[in-house]
VEXDREN-2710 file (C-alpha; in Angstrom, 1 decimal):
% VEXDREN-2710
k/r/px/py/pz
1/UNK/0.0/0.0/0.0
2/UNK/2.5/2.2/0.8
3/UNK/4.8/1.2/-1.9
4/UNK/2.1/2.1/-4.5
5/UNK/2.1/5.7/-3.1
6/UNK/5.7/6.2/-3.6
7/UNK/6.7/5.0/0.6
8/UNK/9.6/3.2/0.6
9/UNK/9.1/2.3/4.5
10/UNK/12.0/-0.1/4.9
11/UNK/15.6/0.7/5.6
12/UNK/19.0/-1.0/5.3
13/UNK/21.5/0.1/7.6
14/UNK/25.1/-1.2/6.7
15/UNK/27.2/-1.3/9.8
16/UNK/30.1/-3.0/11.8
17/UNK/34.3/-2.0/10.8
18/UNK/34.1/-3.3/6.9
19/UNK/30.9/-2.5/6.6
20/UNK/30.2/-6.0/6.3
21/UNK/26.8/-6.2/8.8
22/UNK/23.6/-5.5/7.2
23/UNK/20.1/-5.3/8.7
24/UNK/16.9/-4.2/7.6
25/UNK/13.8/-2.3/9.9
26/UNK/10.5/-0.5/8.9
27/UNK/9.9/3.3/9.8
28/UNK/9.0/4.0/13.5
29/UNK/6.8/7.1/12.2
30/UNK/4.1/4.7/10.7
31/UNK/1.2/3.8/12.1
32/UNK/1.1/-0.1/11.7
33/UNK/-1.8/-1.1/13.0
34/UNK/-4.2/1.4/10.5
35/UNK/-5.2/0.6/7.3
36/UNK/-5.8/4.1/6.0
37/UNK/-2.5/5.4/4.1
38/UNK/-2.9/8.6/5.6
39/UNK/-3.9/7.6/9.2
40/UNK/-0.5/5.2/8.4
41/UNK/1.8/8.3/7.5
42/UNK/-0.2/10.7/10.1
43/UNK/-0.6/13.2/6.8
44/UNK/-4.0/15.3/6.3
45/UNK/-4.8/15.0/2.5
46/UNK/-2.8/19.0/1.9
47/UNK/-0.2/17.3/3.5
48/UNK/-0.1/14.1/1.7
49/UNK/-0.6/16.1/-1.9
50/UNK/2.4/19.1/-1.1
51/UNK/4.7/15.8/-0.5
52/UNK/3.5/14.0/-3.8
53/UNK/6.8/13.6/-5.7
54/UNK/8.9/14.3/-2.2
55/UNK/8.2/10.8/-0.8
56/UNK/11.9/10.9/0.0
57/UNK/11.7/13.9/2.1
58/UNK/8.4/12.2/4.3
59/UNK/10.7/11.3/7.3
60/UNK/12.4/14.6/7.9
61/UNK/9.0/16.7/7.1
62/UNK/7.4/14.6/9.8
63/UNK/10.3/15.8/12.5
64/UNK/10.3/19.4/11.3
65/UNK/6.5/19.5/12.0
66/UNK/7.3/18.4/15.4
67/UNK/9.5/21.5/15.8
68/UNK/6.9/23.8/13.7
69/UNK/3.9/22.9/14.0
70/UNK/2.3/26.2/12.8
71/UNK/4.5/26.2/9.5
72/UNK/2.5/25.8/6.1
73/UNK/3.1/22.3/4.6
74/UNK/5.2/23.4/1.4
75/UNK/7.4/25.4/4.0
76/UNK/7.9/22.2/6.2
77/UNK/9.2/20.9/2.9
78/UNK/11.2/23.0/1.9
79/UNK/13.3/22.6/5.6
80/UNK/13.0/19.0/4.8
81/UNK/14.7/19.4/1.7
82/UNK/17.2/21.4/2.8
83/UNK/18.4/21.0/6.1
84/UNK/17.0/16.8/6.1
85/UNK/17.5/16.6/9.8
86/UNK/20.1/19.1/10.8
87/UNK/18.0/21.0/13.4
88/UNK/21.0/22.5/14.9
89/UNK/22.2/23.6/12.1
90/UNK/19.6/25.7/11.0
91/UNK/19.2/27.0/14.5
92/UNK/22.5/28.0/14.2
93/UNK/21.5/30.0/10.6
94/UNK/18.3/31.7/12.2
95/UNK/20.4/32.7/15.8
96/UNK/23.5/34.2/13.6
97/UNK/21.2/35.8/11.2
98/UNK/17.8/36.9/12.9
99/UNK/16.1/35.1/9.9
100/UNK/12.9/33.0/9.7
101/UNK/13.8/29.7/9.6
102/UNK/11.8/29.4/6.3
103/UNK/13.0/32.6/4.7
104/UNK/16.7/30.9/5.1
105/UNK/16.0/27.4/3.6
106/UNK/14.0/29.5/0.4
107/UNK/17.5/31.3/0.1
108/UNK/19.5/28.3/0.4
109/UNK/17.8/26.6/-1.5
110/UNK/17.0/28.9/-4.6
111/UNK/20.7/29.7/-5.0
112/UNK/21.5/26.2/-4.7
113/UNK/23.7/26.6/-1.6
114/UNK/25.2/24.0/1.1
115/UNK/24.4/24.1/4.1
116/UNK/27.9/23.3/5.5
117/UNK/29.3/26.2/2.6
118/UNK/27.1/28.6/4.7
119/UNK/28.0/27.5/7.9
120/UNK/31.4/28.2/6.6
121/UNK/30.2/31.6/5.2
122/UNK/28.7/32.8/9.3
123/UNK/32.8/31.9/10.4
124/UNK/34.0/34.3/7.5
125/UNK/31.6/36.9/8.6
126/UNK/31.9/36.6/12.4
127/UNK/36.2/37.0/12.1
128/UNK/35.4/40.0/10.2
129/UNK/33.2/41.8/11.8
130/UNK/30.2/41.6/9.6
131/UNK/26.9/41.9/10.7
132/UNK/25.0/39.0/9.5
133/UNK/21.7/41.0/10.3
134/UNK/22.6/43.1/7.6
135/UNK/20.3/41.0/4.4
136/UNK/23.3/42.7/2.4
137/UNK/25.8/40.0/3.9
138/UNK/23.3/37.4/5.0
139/UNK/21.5/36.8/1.6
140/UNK/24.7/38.1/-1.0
141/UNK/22.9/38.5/-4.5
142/UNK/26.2/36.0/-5.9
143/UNK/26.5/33.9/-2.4
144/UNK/30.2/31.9/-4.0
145/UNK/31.6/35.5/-5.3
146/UNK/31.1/37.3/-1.7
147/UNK/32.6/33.6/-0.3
148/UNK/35.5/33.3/-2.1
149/UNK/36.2/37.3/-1.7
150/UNK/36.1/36.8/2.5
151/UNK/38.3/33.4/1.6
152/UNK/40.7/35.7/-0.4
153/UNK/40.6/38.4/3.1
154/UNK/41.5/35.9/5.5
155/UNK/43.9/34.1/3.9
156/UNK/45.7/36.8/2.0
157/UNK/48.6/36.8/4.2
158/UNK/49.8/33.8/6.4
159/UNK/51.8/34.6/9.8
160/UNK/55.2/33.4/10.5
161/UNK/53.7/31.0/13.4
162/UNK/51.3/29.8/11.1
163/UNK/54.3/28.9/8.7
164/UNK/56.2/27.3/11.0
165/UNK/53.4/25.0/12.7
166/UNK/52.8/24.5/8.9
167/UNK/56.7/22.7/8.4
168/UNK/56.2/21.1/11.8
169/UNK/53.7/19.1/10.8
170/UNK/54.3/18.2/7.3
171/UNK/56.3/14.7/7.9
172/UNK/53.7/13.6/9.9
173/UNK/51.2/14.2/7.0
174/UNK/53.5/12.1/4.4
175/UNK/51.7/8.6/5.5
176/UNK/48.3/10.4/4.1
177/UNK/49.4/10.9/0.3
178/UNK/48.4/8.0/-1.9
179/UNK/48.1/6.7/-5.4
180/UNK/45.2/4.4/-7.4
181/UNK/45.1/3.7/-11.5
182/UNK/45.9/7.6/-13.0
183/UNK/44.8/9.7/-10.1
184/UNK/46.8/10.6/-6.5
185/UNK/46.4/12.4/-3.5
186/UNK/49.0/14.6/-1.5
187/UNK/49.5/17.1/0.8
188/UNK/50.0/20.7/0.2
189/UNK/53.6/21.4/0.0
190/UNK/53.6/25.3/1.9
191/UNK/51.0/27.4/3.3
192/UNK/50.6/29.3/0.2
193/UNK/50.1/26.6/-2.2
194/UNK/46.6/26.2/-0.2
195/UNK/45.3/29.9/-1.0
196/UNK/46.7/29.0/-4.2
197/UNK/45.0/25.9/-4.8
198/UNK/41.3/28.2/-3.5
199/UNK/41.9/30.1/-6.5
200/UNK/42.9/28.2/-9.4
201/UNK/40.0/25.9/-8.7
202/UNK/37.5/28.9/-7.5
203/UNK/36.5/27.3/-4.0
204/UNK/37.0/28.4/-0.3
205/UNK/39.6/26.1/0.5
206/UNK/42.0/29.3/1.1
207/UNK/40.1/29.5/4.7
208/UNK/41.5/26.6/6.0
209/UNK/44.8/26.9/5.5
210/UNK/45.1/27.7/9.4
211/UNK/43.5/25.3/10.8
212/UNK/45.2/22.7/8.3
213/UNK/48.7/24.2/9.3
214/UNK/47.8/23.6/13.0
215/UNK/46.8/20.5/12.0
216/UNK/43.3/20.8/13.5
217/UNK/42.1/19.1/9.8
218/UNK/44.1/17.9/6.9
219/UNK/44.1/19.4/3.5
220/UNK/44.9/17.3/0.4
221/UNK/45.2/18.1/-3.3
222/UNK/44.2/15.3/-5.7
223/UNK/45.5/15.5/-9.3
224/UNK/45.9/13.4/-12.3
225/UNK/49.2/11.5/-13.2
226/UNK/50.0/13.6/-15.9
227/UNK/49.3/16.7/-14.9
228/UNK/50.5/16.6/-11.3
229/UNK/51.0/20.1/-11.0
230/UNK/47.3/21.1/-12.2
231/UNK/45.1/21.4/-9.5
232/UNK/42.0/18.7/-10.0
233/UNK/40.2/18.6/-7.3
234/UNK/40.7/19.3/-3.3
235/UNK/39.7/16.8/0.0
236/UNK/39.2/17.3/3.7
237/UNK/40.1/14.6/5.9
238/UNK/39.7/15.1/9.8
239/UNK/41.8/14.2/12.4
240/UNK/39.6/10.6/13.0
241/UNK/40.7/9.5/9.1
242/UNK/37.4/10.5/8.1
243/UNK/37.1/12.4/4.5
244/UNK/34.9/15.5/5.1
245/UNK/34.7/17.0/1.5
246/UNK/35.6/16.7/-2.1
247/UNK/35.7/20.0/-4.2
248/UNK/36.3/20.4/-8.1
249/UNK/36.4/23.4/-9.9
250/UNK/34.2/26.2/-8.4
251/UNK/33.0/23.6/-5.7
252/UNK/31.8/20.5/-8.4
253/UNK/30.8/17.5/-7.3
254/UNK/33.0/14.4/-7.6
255/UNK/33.4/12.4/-11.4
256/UNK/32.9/8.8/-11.1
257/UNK/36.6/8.7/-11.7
258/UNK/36.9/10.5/-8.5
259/UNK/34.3/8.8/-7.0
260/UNK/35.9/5.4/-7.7
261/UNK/39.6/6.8/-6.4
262/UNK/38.4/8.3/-3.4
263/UNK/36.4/4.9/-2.7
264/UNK/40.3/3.4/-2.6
265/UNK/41.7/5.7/-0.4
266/UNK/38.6/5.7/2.3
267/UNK/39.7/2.0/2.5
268/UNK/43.8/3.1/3.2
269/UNK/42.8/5.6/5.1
270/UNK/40.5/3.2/7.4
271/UNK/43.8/0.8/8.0
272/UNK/46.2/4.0/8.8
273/UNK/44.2/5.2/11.5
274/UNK/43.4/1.7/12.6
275/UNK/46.7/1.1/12.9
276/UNK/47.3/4.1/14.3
277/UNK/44.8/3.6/17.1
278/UNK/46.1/0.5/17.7
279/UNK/50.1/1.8/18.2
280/UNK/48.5/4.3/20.9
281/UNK/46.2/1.5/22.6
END
């Protein structure tokens, strides 16, 4: 029943270290024990029609009601779609910004912007003194321009400190760099390469040059074989082994090339740091 109404009610979860442990379980929000599809989904009939085609989004659009219950449908949706279950993070957006939380999510998600790009944007702001009630810096007519501009502020000019925790940890960082078929991944070679790397491929990667040189994250440039010196694309890994984010050229998502090499190195990184847990044990 609902299958036919576009429900796809049970879930796989793929757990354990290899991700070799699969189980299966049916959505608590359901109502079992009715027979009514929309008594079963706990939808009115506006409800059930504004979600026709956003099946997917059912789950989350049932939590934000929770949290709004005054909100119009479409609105709930549209928080769904854009901030799935990350409750804190838009209370975060609205706290920082004085916004309504549905005002933000139609901004975010007109301009087709990331939720963790704009939680990077409130940082850029906040170090710079920028008042994010201003709708002149909260909602930028070009949101990646005014980004990359604050990338190119903070980064513009690395201190000596900064260069020198940079060198200090750059040994350290040698076990991280890795090769699979015509792509490989390394670590920046200076500070500057970083800001560098931001603008050839038009993304805020500039930013967290700091934090990568105190080695609060790791930064690492992936390129092709032969063309090791063109930047390709960009990676976070944090300091669990865990990749964080993979940005092409003016933030892209991955190719399946990309996709496949990165699929590699999630599997080298996973025995590094398990061996690495394991040495400190």
């Amino acid at each position: 029943y609902l299958l036919k109404s576009g429900y796809y009610p049970i879930e796989e979860t793929i757990s354990g270290y290899w991700g070799g442990r699969i189980s299966l379980s049916v959505w608590s929000e359901i109502d079992w024990k009715s027979n009514n599809l929309l008594k079963m989904l706990h939808l009115n009939r506006t409800e059930f029609s504004a979600l026709k085609g956003n099946e997917s989004h059912y789950r989350s659009y049932i939590r934000w009601r929770e949290i709004f219950p005054r909100l119009k449908p479409q609105d709930l949706l549209l928080l769904a779609k854009t901030f799935r279950d990350e409750h804190g993070t838009l209370n975060t957006f609205c706290t920082a910004t004085g916004l309504k939380p549905q005002r933000i999510a139609r901004y975010l998600n007109e301009n087709n912007i990331r939720t963790y790009d704009y939680y990077d944007y409130i940082g850029q702001c906040e170090q710079l003194g920028y008042d994010m009630h201003d709708t002149a810096i909260s909602m930028p007519h070009n949101f990646l321009t005014m980004h990359e501009r604050f990338s190119a502020i903070i980064s513009f000019k690395a201190t000596e400190k900064l260069r020198i925790e940079f060198a200090k940890n750059y040994d350290s960082r040698k076990v991280l760099e890795y090769h699979f078929e015509n792509l490989f991944i390394r670590q920046p070679k200076s500070y500057d390469e970083i800001i560098t790397e931001g603008k050839a491929l038009k993304h805020c990667v500039g930013g967290y040059a700091d934090r990568h040189s105190k080695g609060a994250l790791h930064i690492l440039f992936i390129r092709a074989r032969d063309k090791p010196d063109v930047p390709f694309y960009t990676a976070e890994v944090n300091t669990l082994g865990y990749i964080v984010q993979v940005r092409g050229f003016k933030n892209a998502d991955m190719t399946e090339e990309v996709e496949r090499f990165m699929s590699q190195y999630k599997l080298y990184l996973s025995e590094i740091f398990r061996r690495k847990r394991a040495k400190s044990a």
